[in-house]
N, C-alpha and C positions, 0 to 999 in steps of 0.2 A: 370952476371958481376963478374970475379975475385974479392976475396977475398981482399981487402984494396984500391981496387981502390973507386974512385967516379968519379958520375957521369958527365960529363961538362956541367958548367951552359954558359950559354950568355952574363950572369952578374948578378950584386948582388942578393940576393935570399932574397925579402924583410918579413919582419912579418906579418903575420894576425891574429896579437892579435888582432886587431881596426879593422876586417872588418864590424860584426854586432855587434854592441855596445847595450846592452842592458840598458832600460830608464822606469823604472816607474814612474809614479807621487804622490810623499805618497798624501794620501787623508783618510780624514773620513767616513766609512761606513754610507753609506745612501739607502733612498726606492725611492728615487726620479727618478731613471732610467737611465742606460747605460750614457746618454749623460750627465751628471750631475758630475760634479767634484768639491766637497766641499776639499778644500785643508788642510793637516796636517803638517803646516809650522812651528815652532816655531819662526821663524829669522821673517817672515812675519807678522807674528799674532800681533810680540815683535813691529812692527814698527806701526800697524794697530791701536795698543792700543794709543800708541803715539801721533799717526794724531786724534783720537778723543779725545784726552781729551781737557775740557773745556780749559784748561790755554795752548794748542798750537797753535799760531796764526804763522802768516806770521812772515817772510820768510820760518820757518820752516815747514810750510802746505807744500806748492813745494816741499821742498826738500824730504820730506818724502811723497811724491803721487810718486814722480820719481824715487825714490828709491825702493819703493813697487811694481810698476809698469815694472819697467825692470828684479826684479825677480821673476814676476808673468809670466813676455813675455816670458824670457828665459824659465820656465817650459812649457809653451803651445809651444814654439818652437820644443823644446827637442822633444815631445811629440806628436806633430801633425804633423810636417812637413815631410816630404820626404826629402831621406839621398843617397848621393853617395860617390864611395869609390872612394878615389885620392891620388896620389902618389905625395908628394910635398918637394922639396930637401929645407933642413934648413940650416943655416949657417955654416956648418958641412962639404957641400959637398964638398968644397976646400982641405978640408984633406982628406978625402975620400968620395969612390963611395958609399957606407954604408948610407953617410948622408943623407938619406929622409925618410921624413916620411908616412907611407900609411896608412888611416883606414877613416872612415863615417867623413864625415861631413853634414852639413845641406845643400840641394842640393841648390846651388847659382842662379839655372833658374826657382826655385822655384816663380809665381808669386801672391803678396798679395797686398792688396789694404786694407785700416784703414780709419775707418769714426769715425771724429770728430762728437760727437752729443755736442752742445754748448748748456751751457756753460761749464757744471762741465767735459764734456770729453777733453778740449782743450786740456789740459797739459797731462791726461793719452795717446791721440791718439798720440799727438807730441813725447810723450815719445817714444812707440811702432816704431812710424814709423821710427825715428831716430836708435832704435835697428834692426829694419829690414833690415836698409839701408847697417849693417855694416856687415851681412851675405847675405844677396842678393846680386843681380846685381843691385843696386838702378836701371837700367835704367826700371827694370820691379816691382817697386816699387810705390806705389799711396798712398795720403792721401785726402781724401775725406772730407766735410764738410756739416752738415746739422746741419740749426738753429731749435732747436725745444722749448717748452715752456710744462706747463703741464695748463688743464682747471681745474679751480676748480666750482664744483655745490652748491648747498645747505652745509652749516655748514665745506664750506672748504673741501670737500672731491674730491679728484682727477677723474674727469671724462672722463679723456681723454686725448688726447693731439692735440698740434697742429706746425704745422709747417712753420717756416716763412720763410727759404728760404732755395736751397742749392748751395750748387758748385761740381759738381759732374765731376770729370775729366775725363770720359770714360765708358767703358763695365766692365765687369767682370767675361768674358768666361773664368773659369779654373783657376781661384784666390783663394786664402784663402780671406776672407772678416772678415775681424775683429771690432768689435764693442767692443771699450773699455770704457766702463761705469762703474763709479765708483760704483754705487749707483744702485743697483736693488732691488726695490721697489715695484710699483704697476706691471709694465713690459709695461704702457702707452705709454709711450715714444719710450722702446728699441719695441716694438712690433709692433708700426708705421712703423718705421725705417725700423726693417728687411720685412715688408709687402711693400716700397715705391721700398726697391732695386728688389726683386722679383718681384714686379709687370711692376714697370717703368723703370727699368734700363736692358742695355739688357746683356745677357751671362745668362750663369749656373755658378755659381761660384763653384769652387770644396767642399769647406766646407763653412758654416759660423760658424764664432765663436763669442761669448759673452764673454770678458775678467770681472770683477768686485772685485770691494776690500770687497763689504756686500751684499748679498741678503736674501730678507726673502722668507718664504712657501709660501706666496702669490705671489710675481712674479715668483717663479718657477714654482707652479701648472699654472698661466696661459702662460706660455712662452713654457713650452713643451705640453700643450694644444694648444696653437696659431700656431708654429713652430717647432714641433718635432724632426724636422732636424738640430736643431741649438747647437750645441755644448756649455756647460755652464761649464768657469770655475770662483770661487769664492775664494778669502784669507779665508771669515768667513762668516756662515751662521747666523745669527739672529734672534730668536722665542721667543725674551724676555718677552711678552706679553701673553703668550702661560699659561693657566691653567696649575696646579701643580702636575694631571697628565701626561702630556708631558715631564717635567723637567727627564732628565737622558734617557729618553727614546732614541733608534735609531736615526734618522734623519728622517721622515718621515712614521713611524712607527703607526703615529696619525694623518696623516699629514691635517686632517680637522679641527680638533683641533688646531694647531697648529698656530701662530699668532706673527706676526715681526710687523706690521703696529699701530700705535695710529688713534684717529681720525681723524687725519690730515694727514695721509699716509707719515709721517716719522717714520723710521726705529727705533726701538729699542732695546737691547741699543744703536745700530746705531755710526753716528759720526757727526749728525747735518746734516743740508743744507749742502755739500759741494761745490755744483756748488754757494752757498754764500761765503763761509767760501774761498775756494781759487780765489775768484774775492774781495772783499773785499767790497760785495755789497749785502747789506742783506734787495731785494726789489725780 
């Protein structure tokens, strides 16, 4: 090509700054395993502290689970889902061919499906689903419900769980399945759960994932023992109980040692019941 010519385009010659967007998700070093994402939030942590203290009650429980909750989704979003690149004209294009934008976004044919576990996940699934509706195609969008309860045996201790009813709208061939539970604890409940949709529901879902605002060593030693497959992401991990060799140590470094539960299989330092604490019913 001569010396000061250019080439001819077709038309505008858009940017691929945005076409691979790069996305980590800060997190705390942990021994818990690949699938294990102990979050390094401070915005999160600063809200998380809030919702457990003793003197926050309603209205501000809600508001601060919902607020926790959609910037916990938006990181598992960012982070798990599938991304395509689109070329989409802004309000710019009037004045010029220039005006559009091109680079990733979260692929909109992406399909998920979020299961309420009642009572403490109403408000976190609702939250979720309502943020997926507004990057999806809602039409390939589902929210799921399943009542469940935890059993208690001898001196109060969690032996299980059980289930009283669900509503389950469909398959879940090729979905993200998300289980957003505040409260990972024993793993009784969440591990019914992902064992009823594997077993009774039909599809392969492409991922499952577990969203939560606390878990301790005890639900994660059994959760990636039960289901290895299941993606875990967490605001804060809890081991308050944990001998004073543990204290400072890695994340799981000890992790036999290690101890979030009382004898009552509440978390601590935890942040209460909250499937009480955000129903306003402490039975």
């Amino acid at each position: 090509m001569p010396r000061g010519r250019r080439e001819a385009h077709s038309g505008p010659v858009r940017d691929h700054l945005y076409d691979d967007v790069p996305f980590r998700v800060p997190e705390l070093e942990h021994r818990y395993g690949g699938n294990v994402h102990l979050l390094a939030d401070p915005f999160l942590l600063d809200l998380l502290a809030k919702l457990g203290a003793k003197e926050t009650v309603q209205p501000a429980v809600n508001r601060l689970v919902v607020d926790i909750y959609r910037g916990l989704a938006r990181l598992v979003l960012s982070a798990e889902f599938p991304r395509k690149v689109v070329e989409r004209p802004t309000r710019m294009i009037d004045r010029t061919p220039e005006g559009v934008f091109r680079g990733q976004i979260i692929d909109p044919d992406t399909r998920a499906v979020t299961v309420n576990i009642a009572r403490a996940g109403a408000v976190p699934s609702h939250t979720v689903y309502d943020l997926l509706n507004t990057v999806l195609d809602p039409a390939r969008v589902r929210q799921d419900h399943v009542v469940m309860s935890r059993m208690l045996g001898e001196g109060d201790h969690v032996v299980g769980a059980g289930i009283g009813g669900m509503k389950i709208g469909g398959d879940v061939e090729g979905a993200f399945l998300l289980f957003p539970d505040p409260m990972g604890a024993t793993a009784a409940s969440l591990s019914l759960a992902v064992g009823t949709y594997k077993q009774k529901v039909p599809g392969t879902p492409r991922r499952i994932l577990a969203i939560h605002l606390i878990v301790t060593p005890e639900y994660l030693r059994r959760m990636t023992r039960e289901h290895p497959e299941v993606v875990i992401y967490a605001v804060r991990l809890d081991r308050g109980l944990s001998p004073p060799e543990v204290q400072g140590t890695v994340a799981g470094t000890l992790w036999d040692l290690e101890r979030g539960l009382d004898d009552h299989d509440y978390i601590v330092p935890g942040a209460g019941g909250l499937g009480e604490v955000i129903n306003n019913a402490f039975v």
